[in-house]
py3Dmol code that shows the C-alpha trace and the ligand (Angstrom):
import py3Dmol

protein = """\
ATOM      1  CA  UNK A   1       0.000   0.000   0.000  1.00  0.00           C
ATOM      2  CA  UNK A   2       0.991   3.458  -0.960  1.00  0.00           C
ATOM      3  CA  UNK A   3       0.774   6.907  -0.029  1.00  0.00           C
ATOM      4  CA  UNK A   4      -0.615  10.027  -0.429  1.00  0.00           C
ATOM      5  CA  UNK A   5       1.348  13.150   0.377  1.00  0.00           C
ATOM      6  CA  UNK A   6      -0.711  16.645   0.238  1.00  0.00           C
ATOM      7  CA  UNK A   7       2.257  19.100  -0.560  1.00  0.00           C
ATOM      8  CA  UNK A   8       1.869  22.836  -0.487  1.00  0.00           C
ATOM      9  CA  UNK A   9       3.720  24.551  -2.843  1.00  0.00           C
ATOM     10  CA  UNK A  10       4.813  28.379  -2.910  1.00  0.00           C
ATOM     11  CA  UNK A  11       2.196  31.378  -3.479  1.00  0.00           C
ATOM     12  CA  UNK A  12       4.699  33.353  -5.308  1.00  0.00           C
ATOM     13  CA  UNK A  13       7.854  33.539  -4.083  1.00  0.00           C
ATOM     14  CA  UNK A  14       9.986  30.011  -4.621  1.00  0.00           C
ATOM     15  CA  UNK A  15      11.823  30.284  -1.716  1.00  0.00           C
ATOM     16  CA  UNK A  16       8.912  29.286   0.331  1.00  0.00           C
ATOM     17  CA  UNK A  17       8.957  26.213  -0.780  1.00  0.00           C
ATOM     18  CA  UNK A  18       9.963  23.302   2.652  1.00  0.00           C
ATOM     19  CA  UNK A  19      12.863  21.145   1.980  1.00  0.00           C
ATOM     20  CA  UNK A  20      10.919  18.313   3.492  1.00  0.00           C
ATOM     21  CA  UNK A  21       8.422  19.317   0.338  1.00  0.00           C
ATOM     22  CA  UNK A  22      10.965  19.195  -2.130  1.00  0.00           C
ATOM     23  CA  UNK A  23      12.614  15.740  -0.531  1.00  0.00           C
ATOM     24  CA  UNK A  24       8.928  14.327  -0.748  1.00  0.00           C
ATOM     25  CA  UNK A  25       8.547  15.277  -4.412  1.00  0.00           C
ATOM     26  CA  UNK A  26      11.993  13.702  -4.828  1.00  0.00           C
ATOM     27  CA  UNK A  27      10.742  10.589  -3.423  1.00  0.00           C
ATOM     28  CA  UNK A  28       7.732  10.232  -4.879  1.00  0.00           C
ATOM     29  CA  UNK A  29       6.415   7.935  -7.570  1.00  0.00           C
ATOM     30  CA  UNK A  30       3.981   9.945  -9.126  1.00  0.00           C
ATOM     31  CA  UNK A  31       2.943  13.871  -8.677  1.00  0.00           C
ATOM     32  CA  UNK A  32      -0.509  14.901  -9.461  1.00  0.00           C
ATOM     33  CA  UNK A  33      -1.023  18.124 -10.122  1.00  0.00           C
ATOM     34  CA  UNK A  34      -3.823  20.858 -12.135  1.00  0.00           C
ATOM     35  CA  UNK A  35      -1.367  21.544 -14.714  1.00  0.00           C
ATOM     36  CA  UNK A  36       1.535  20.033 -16.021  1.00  0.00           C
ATOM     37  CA  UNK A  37       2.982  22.730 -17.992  1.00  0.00           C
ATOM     38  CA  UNK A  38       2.199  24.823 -14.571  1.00  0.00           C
ATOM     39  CA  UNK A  39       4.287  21.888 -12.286  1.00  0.00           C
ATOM     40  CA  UNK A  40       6.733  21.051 -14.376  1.00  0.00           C
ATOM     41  CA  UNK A  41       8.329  24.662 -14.168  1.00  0.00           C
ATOM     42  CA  UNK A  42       8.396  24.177  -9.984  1.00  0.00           C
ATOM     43  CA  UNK A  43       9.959  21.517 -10.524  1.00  0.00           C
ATOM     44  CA  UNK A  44      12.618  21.537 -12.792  1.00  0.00           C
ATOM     45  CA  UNK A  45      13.418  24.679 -10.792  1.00  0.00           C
ATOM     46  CA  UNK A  46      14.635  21.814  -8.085  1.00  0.00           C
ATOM     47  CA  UNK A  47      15.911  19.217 -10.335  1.00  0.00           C
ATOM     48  CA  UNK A  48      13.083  17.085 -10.050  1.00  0.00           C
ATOM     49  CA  UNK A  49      12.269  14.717 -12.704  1.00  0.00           C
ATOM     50  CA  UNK A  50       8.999  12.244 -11.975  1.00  0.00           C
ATOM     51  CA  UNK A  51       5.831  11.140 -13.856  1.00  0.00           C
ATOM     52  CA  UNK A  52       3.248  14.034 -13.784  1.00  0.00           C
ATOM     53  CA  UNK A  53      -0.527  13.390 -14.427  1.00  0.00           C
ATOM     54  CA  UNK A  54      -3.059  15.882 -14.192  1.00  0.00           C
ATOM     55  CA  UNK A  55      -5.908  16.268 -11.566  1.00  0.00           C
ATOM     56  CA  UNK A  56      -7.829  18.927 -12.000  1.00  0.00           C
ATOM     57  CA  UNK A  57     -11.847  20.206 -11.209  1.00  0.00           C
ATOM     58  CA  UNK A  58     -12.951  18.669 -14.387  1.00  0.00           C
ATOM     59  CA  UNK A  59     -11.721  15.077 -14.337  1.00  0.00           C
ATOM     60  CA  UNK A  60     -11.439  14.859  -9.861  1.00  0.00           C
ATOM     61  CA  UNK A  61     -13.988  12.013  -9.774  1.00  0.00           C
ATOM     62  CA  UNK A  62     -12.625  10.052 -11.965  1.00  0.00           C
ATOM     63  CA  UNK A  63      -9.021  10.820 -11.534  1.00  0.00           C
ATOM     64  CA  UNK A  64      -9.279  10.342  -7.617  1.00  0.00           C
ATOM     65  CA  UNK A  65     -10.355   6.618  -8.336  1.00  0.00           C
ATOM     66  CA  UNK A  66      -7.664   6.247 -10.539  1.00  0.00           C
ATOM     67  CA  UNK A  67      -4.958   7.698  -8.069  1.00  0.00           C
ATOM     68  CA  UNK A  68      -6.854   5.460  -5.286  1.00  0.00           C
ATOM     69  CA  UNK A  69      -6.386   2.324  -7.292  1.00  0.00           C
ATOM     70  CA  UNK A  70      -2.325   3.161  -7.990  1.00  0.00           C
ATOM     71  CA  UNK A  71      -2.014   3.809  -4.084  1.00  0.00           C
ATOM     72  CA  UNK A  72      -3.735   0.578  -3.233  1.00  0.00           C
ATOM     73  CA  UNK A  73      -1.063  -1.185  -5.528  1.00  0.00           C
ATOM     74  CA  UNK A  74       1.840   0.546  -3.638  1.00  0.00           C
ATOM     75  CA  UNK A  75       2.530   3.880  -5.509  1.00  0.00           C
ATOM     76  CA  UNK A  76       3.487   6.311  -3.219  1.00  0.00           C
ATOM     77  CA  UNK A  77       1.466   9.511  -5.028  1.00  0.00           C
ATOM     78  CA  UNK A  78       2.475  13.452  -4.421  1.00  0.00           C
ATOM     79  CA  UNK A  79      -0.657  15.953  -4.851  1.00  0.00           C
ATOM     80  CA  UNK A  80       0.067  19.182  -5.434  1.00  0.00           C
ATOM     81  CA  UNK A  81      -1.737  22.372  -6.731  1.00  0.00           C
ATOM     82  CA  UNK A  82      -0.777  25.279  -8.915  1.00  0.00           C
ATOM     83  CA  UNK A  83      -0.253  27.253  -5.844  1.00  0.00           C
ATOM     84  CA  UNK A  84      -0.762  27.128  -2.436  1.00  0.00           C
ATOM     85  CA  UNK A  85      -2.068  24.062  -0.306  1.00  0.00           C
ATOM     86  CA  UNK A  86      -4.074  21.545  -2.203  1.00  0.00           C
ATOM     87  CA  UNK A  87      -7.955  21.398  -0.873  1.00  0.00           C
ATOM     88  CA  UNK A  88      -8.068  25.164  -0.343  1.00  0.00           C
ATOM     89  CA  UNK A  89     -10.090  26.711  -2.787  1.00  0.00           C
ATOM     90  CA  UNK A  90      -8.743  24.349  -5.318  1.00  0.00           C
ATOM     91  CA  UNK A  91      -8.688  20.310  -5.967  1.00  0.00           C
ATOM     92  CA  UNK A  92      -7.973  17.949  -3.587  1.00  0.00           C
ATOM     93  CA  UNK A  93     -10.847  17.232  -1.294  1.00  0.00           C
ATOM     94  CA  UNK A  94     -12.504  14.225  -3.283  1.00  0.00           C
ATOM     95  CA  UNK A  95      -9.089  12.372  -3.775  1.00  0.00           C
ATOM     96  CA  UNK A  96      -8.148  12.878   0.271  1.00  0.00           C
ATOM     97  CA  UNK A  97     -11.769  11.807   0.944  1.00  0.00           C
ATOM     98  CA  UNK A  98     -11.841   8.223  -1.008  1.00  0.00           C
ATOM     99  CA  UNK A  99      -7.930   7.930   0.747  1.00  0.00           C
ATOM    100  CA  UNK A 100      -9.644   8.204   3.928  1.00  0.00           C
ATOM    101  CA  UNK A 101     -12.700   6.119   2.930  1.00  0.00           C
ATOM    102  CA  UNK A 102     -10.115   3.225   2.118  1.00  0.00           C
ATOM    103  CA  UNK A 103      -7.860   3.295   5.386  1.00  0.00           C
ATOM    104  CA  UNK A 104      -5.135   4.996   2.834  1.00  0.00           C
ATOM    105  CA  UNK A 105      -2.128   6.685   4.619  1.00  0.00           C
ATOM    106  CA  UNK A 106      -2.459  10.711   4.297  1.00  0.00           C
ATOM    107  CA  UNK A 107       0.121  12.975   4.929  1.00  0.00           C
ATOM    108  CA  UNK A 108       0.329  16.567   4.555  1.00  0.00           C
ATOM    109  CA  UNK A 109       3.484  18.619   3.706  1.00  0.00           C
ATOM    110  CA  UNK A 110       2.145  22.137   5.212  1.00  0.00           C
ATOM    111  CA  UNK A 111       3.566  25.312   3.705  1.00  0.00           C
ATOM    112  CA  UNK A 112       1.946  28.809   2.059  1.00  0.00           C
ATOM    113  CA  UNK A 113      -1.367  29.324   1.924  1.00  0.00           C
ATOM    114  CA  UNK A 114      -2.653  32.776   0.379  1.00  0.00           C
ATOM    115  CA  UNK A 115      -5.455  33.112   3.152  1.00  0.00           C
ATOM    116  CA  UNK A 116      -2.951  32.614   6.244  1.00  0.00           C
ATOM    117  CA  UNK A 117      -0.360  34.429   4.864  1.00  0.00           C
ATOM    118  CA  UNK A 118      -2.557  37.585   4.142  1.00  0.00           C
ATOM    119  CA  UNK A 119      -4.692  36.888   7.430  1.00  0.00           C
ATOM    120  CA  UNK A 120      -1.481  36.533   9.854  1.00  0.00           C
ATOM    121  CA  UNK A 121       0.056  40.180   8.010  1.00  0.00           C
ATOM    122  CA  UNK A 122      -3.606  41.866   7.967  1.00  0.00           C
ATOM    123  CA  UNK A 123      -3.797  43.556  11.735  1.00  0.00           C
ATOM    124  CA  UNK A 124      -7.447  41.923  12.138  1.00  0.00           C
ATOM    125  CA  UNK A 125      -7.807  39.857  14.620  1.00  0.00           C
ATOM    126  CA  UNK A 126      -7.250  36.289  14.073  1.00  0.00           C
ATOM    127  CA  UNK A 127      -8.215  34.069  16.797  1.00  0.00           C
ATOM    128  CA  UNK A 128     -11.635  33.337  15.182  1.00  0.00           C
ATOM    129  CA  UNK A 129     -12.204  33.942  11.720  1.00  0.00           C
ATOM    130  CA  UNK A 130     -13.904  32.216   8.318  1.00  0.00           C
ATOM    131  CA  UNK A 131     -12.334  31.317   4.929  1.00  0.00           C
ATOM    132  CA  UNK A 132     -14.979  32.169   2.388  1.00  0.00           C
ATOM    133  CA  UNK A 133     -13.013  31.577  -0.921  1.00  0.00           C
ATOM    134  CA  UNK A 134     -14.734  32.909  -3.445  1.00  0.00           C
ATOM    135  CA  UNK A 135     -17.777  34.672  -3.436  1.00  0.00           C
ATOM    136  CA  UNK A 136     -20.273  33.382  -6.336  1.00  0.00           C
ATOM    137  CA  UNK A 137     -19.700  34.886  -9.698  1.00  0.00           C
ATOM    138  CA  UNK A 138     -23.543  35.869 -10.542  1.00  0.00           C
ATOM    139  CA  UNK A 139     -24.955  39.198  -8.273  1.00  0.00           C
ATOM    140  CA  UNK A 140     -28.201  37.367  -6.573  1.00  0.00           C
ATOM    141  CA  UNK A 141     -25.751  34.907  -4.978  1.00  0.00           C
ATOM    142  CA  UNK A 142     -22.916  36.935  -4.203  1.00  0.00           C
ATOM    143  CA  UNK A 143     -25.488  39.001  -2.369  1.00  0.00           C
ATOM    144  CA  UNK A 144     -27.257  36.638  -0.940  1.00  0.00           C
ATOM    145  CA  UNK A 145     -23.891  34.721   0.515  1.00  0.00           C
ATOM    146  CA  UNK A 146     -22.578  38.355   1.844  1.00  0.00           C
ATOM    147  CA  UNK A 147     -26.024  38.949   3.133  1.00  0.00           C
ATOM    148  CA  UNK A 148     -25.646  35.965   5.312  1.00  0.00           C
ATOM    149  CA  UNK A 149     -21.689  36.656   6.413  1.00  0.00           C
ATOM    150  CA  UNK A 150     -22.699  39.983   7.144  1.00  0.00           C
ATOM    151  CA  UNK A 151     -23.637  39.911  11.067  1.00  0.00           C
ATOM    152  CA  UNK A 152     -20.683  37.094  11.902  1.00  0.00           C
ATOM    153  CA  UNK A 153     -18.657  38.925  14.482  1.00  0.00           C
ATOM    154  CA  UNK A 154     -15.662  36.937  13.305  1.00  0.00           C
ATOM    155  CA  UNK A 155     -12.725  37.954  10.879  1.00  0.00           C
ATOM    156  CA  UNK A 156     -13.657  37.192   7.279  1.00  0.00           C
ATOM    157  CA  UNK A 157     -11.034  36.033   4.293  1.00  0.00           C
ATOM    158  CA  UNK A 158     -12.137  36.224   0.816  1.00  0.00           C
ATOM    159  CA  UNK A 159     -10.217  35.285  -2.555  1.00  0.00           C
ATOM    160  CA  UNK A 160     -10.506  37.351  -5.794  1.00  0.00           C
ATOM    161  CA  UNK A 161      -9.694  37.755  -9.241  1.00  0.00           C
ATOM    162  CA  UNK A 162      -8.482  40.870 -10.535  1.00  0.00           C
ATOM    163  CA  UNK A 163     -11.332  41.665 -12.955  1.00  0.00           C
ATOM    164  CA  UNK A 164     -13.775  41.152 -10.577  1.00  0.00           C
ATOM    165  CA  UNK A 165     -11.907  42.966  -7.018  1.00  0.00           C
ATOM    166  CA  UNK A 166     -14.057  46.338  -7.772  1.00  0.00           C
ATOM    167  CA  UNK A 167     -16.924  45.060  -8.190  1.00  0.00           C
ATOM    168  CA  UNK A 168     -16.314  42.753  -4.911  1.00  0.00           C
ATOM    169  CA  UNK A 169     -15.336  46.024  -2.860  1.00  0.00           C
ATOM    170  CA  UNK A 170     -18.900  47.751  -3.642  1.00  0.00           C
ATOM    171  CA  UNK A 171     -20.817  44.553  -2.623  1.00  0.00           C
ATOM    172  CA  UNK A 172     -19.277  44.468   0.472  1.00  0.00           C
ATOM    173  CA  UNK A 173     -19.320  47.902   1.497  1.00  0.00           C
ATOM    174  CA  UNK A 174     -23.390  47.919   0.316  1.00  0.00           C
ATOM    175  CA  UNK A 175     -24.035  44.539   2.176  1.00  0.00           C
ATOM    176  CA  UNK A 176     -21.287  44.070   4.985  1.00  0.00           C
ATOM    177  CA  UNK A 177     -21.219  48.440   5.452  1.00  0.00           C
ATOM    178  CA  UNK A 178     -18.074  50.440   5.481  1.00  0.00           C
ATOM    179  CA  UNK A 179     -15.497  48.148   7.812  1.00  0.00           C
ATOM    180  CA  UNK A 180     -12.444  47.946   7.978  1.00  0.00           C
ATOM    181  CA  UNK A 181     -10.325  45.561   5.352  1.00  0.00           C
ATOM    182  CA  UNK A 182      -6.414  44.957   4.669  1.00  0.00           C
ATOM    183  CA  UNK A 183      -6.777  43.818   1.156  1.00  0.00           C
ATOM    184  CA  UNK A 184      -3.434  41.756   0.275  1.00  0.00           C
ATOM    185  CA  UNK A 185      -2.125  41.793  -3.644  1.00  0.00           C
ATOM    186  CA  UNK A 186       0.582  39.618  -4.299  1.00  0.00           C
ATOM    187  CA  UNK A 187       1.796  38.318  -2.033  1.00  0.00           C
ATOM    188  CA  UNK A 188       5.149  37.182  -1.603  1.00  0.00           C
ATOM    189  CA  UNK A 189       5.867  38.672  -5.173  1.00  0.00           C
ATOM    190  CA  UNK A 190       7.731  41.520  -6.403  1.00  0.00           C
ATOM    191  CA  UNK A 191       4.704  44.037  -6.471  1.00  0.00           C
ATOM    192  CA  UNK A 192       3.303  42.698  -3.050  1.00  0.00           C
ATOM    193  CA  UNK A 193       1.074  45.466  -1.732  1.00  0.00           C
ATOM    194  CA  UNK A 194      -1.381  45.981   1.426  1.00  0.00           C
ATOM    195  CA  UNK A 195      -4.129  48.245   1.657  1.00  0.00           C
ATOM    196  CA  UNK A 196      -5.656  48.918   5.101  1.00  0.00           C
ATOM    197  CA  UNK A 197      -8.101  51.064   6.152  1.00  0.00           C
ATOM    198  CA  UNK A 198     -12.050  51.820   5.609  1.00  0.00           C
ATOM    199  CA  UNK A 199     -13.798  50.203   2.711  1.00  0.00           C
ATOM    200  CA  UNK A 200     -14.682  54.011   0.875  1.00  0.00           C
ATOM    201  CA  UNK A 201     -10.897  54.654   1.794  1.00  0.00           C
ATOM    202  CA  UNK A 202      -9.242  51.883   0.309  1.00  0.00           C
ATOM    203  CA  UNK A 203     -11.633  50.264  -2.846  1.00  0.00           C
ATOM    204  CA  UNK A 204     -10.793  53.754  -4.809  1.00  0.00           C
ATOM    205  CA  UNK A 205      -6.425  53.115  -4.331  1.00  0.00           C
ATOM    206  CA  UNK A 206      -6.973  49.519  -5.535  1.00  0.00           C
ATOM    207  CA  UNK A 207      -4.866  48.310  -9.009  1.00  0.00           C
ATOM    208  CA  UNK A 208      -6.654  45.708 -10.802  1.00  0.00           C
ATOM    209  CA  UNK A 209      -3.928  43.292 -11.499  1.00  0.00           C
ATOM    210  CA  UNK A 210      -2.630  40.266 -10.044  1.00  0.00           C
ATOM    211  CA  UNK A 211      -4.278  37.891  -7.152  1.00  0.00           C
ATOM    212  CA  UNK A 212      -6.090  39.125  -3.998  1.00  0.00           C
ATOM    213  CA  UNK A 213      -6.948  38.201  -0.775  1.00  0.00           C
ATOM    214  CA  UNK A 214      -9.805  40.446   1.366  1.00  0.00           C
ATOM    215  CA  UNK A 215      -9.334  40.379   5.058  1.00  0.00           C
ATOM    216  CA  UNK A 216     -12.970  41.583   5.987  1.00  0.00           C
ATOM    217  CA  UNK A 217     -13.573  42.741   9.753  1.00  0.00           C
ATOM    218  CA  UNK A 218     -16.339  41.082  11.643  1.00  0.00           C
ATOM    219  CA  UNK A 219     -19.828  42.625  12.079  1.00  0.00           C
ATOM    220  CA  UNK A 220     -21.261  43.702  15.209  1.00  0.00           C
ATOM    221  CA  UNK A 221     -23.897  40.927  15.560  1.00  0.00           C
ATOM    222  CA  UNK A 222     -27.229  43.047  15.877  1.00  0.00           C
ATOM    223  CA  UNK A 223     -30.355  41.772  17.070  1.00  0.00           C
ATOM    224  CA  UNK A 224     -32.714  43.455  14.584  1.00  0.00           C
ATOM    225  CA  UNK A 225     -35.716  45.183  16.555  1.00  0.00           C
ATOM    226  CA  UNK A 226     -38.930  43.602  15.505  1.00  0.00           C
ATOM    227  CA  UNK A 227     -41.486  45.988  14.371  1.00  0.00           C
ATOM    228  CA  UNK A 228     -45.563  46.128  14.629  1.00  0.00           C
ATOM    229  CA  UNK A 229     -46.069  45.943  10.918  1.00  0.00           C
ATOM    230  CA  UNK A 230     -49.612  46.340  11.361  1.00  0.00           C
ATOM    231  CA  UNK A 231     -48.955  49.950  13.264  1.00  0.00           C
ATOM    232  CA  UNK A 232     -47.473  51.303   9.518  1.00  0.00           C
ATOM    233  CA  UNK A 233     -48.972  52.340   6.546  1.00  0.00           C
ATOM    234  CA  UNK A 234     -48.251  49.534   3.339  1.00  0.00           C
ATOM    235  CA  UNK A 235     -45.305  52.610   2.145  1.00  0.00           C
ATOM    236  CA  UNK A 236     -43.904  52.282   5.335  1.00  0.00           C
ATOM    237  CA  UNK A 237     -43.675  48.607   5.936  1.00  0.00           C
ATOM    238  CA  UNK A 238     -42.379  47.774   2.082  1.00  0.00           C
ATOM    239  CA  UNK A 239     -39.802  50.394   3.140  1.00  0.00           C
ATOM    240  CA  UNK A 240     -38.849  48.514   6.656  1.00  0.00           C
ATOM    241  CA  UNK A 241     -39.056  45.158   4.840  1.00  0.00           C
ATOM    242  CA  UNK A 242     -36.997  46.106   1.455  1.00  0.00           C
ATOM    243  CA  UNK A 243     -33.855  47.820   3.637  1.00  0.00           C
ATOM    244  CA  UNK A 244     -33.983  44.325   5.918  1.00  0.00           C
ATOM    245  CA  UNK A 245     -33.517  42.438   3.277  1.00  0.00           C
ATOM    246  CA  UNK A 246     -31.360  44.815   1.210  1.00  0.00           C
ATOM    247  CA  UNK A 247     -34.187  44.512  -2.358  1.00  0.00           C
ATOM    248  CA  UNK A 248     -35.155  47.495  -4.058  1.00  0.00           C
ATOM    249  CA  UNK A 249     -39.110  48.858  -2.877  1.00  0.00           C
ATOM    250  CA  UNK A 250     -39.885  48.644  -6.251  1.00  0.00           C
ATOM    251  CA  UNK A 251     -39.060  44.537  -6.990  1.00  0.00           C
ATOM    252  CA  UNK A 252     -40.862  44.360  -3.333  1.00  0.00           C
ATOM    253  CA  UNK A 253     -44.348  46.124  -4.406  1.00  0.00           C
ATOM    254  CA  UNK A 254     -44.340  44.470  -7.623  1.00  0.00           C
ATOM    255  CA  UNK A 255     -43.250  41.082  -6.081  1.00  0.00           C
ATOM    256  CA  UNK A 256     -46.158  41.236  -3.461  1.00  0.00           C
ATOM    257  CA  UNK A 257     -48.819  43.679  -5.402  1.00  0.00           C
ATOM    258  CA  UNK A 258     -48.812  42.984  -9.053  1.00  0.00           C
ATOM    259  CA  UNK A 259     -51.150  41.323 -10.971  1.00  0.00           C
ATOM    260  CA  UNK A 260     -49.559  37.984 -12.381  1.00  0.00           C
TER     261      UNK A 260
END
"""
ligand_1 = """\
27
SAM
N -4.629 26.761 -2.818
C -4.310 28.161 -2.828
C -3.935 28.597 -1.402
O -3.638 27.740 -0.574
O -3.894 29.789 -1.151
C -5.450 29.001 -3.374
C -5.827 28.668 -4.781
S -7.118 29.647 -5.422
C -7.510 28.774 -6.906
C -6.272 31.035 -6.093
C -6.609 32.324 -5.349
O -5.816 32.412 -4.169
C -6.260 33.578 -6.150
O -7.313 33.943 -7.037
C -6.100 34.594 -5.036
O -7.348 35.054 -4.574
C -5.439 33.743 -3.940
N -3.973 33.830 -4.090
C -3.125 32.854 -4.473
N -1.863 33.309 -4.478
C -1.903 34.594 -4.090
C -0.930 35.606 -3.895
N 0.368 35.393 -4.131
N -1.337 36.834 -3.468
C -2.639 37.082 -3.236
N -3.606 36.157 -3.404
C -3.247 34.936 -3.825
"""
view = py3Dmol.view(width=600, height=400)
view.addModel(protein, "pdb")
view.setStyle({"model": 0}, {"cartoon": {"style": "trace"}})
view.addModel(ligand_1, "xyz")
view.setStyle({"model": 1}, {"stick": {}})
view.zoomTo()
view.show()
């Protein structure tokens, strides 16, 4: 029986990389990784030389089994993303899930992550705090996930993409109000760059290029007064009920008042 070895690789800079990483990579039979081209870089950086075979989003059900039924025959197998630690925000979970379903040996090689690394250098507090990854792509979602982060008291950590970090910012100054964020860029690369400050201070200094991390402050969790609906006029209460649930007065009245 093999083994699987979770390895994080570096975030940016190369020289994060652990020498017990690079000795397990050495060692291993087979590396897994998203993409080859991507890996193969890494490692010829280190002299490496092994089998590569790709594991990626759109083949992890099938692949995992695969990898599973190498293990089970004695290959020792390396898993490693394009960046980062494997499993967060990218593959990995399915293939360490089956390991575990068959009594397979896991071990994990720890190393950079982009949400610790920005979390641990942002100045909000860390003792409690949640990794949201990526907020959905299409508005209703994103909304609707930020709507229900937004009264969590604890530290919040989201990943972006540079063509969408603007349009992030706004939502969560709308939804989560104007707190206070360290937004990281680049880390551990030559244009690394922290903003910290208010939302409406920071979201106008921010350059659209390269990868981000948001460190979001908590909310204060508020206990929303209730209200005697029937003491308001129908005005009034659309109003109360479309600013609790952050919808427009106008989507409200039509939703509730409109002939179908
Ligand atoms: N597994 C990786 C990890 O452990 O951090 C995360 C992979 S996820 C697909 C890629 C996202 O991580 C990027 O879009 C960005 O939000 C964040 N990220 C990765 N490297 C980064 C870096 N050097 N600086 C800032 N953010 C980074």
């Amino acid at each position: 029986m093999g083994t699987l070895f979770i390895i994080a690789t570096p975030i940016g800079n190369l020289g994060d990389i652990s020498s017990r990483a690079i000795e397990t990579l050495r060692q291993a039979d087979t590396i897994a990784c998203e993409d080859t081209r991507h890996t193969i870089k890494l490692l010829n950086h280190f002299g490496i030389h092994k089998p590569l075979t790709s594991y990626h989003e759109f083949n992890e059900e099938e692949k995992a089994a695969e990898l599973v039924r190498k293990i089970e025959t004695g290959t020792n197998v390396a898993l490693v993303s394009d960046a980062g630690t494997p499993g967060v925000s990218d593959p990995g979970y399915r293939l360490v899930r089956l390991c575990r379903q068959r009594a397979i040996t896991v071990v994990a090689i720890p190393g950079a992550s982009a949400a610790v690394t920005a979390l641990s250098a942002s100045g909000l507090p860390s003792n409690e705090f949640m990794f949201v990854g990526f907020l959905p792509s299409k508005k209703s979602a994103r909304h609707g996930k930020l709507n229900a982060l937004k009264n969590l008291p604890c530290t919040m950590v989201f990943y972006e993409a540079p063509h969408r970090i603007s349009q992030t910012l706004e939502d969560l100054q709308q939804i989560l109000g104007d707190r206070e964020v360290c937004i990281a860029r680049e880390l551990t690369k030559i244009h690394e760059e922290y903003l910290f400050g208010k939302l409406s201070d920071v979201k106008g200094q921010v350059k659209p290029l390269g990868e981000f991390v948001i460190v979001a402050a908590g909310g204060v969790e508020q206990v929303e007064e209730s209200v005697d609906l029937s003491a308001l006029s129908r005005k009034e209460a659309i109003k109360v009920i479309a600013e609790r649930l952050h919808v427009s007065r106008n989507d409200l009245y039509d939703l509730l008042f409109k002939k179908e």
